[in-house]
C-alpha positions as CSV (number, residue, x, y, z in Angstrom):
1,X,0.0,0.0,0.0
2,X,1.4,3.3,-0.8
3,X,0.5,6.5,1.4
4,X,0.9,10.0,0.0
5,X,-1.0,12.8,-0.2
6,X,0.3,14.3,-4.0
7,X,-1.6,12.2,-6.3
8,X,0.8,12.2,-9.1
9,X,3.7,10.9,-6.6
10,X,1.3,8.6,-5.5
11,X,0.7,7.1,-8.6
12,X,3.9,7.0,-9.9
13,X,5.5,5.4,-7.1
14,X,2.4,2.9,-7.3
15,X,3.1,2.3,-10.7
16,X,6.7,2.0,-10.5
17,X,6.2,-0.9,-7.5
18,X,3.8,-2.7,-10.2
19,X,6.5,-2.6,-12.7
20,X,8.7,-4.1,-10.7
21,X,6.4,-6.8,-9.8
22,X,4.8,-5.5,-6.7
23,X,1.0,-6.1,-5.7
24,X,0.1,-2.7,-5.0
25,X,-3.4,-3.7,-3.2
26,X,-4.2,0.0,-2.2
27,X,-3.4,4.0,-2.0
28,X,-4.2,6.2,0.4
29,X,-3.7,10.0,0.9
30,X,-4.0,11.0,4.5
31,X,-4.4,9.6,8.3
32,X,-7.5,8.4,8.0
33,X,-7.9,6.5,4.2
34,X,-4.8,4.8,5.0
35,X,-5.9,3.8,8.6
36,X,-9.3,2.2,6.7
37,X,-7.7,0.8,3.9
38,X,-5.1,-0.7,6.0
39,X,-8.1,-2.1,7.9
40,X,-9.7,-4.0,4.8
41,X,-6.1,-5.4,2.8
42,X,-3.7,-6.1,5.4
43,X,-0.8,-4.9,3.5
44,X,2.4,-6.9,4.1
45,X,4.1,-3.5,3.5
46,X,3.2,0.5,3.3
47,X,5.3,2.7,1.6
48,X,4.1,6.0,3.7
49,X,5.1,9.8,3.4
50,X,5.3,11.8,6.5
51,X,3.3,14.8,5.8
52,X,-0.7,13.7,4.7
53,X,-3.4,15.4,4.1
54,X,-5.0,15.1,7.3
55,X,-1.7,14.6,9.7
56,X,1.4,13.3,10.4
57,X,3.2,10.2,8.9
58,X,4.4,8.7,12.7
59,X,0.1,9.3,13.2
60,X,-0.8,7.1,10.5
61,X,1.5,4.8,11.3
62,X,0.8,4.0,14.3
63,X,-2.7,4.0,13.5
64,X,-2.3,1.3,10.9
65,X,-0.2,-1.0,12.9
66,X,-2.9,-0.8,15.3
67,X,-5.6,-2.2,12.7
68,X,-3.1,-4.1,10.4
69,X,-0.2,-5.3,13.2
70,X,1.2,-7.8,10.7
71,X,2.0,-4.9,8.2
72,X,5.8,-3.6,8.3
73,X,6.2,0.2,7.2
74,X,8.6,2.0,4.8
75,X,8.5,5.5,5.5
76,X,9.7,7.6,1.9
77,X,9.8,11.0,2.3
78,X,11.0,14.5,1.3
79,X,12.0,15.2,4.8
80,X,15.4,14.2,6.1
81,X,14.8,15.7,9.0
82,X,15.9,14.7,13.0
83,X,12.9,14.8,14.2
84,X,10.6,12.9,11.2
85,X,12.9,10.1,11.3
86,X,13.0,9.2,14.9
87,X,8.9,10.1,14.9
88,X,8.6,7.4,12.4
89,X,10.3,5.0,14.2
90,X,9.0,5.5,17.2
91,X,5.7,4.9,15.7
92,X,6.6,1.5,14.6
93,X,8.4,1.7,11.0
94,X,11.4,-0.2,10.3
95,X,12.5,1.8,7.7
96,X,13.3,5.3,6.5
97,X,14.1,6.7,2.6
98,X,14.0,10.0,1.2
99,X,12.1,10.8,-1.9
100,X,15.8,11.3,-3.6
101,X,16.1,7.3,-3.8
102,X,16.0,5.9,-6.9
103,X,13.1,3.5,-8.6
104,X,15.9,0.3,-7.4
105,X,16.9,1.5,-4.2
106,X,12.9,1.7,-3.6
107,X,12.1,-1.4,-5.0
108,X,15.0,-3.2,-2.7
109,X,14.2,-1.5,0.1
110,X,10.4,-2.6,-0.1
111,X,11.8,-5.9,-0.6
112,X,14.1,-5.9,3.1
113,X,11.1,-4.3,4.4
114,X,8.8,-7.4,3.5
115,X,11.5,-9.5,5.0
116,X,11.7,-7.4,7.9
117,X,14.9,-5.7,7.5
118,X,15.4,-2.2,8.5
119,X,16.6,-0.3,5.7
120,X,17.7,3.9,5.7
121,X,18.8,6.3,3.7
122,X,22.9,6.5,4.5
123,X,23.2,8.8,7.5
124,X,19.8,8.2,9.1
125,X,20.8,4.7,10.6
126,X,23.4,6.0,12.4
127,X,21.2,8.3,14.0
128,X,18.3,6.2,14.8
129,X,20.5,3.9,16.7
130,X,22.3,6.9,18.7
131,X,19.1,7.8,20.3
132,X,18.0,4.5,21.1
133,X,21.0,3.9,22.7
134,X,20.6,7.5,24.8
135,X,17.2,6.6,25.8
136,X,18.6,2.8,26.5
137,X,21.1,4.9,28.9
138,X,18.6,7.4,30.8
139,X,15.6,4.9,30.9
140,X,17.5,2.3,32.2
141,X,17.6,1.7,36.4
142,X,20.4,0.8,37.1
143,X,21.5,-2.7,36.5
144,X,24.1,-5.2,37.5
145,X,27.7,-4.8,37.9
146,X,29.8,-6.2,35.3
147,X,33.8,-6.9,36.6
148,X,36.5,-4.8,34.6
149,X,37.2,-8.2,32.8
150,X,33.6,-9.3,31.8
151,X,33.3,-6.2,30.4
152,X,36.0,-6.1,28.6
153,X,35.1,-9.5,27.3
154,X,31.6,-8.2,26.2
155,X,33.0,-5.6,24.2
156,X,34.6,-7.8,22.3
157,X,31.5,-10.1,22.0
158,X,29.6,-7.0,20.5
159,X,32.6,-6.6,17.6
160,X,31.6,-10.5,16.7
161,X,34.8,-12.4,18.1
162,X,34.5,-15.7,18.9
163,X,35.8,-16.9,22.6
164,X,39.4,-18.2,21.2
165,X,39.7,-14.9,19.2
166,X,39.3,-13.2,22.6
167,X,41.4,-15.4,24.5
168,X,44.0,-14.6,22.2
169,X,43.7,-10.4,22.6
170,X,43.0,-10.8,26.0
171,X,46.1,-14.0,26.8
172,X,43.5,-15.6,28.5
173,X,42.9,-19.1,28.0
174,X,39.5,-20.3,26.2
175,X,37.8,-21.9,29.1
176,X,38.6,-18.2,31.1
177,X,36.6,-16.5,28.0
178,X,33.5,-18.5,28.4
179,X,33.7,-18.9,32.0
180,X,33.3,-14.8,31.6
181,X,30.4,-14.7,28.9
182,X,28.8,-17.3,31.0
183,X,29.2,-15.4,34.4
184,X,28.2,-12.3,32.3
185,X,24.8,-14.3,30.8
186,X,23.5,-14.7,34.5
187,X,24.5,-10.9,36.4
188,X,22.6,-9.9,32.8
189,X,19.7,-12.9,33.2
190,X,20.4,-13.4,29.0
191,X,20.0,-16.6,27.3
192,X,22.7,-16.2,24.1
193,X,25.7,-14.6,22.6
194,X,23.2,-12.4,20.0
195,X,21.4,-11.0,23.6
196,X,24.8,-10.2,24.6
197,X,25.5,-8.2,21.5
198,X,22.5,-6.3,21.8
199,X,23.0,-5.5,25.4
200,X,26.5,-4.4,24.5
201,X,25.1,-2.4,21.6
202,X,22.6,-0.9,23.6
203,X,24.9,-0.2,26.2
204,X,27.5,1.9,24.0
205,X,29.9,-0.9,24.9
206,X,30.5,-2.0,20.9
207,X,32.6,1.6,20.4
């Protein structure tokens, strides 16, 4: 489904999706069309603008997750700004473009999108992940404490090494490693290594 409220953009990005063997199943131009259409088709994916006839893009998203849940949204806009991005994913959309992409960046990034992949214009992931790891930071009560070494060990479980590859930074032996990540799994009450990375990611501790 694609959202916009300029009818010849509309259409053109509709048509262009069709062309490149897309089931476009609806359009919409505001807050509210979008919100019943999303209702009635279900739409794996909606390609949605930020500013609609009738309100925000971050509103209509979250208005049409809340009748279509199942639905994963591309937000492609004109706007590159701060503020619209972060909006939109707040909202719930996993993805951001600007209206500058071309027809096959489009057409790929509705594809990740269906697959649920996050996809952004250059620049933009960087920043959507900064703020989520500031609010991770100030919303977060303070949890338990990690030794200098099991920290040290997470960092380098959040750049992808495996336990012998930090053994061998860290001249530790291999059963020392994962005596560490294992210590570190129940202070953090995680189950596995790709928690751990998030944690870590979350935590600012991948830098």
């Amino acid at each position: 489904m694609v959202v916009d409220d300029h009818p010849i953009w509309r259409d053109a990005v509709a048509r262009d999706l069709a062309d490149d063997g897309f089931d476009v199943v609806a359009t919409a131009d505001g807050v509210a069309s979008a919100t019943r259409r999303a209702a009635a088709v279900q739409p794996a994916v909606v390609v949605m603008d930020m500013r609609l006839a009738d309100g925000h893009g971050a509103q209509a998203t979250a208005e049409v997750l809340a009748v279509s849940p199942a639905s994963r949204i591309l937000v492609l806009s004109a706007s590159d700004e701060h503020d619209d991005v972060l909006e939109a994913v707040k909202a719930g959309a996993i993805g951001y473009l600007v209206k500058s992409a071309s027809k096959q960046e489009l057409a790929a990034a509705v594809r990740a999108t269906a697959q649920g992949r996050a996809v952004f214009t250059p620049g933009l992931a960087g920043l959507v992940l900064g703020e989520y790891r500031r609010i991770a930071r100030d919303a977060a009560p303070a949890g338990p404490t990690l030794t200098e070494r099991e920290t040290e060990v997470l960092r380098y479980v959040a750049k992808g090494l495996t336990a012998k590859q930090i053994a061998s930074r860290l001249s530790l032996s291999h059963r020392t490693v994962e005596n560490h990540v294992q210590a570190t799994f129940r202070k953090l009450q995680i189950g596995n290594r790709v928690e751990l990375a998030r944690y870590a990611i979350e935590h600012g501790l991948d830098e």
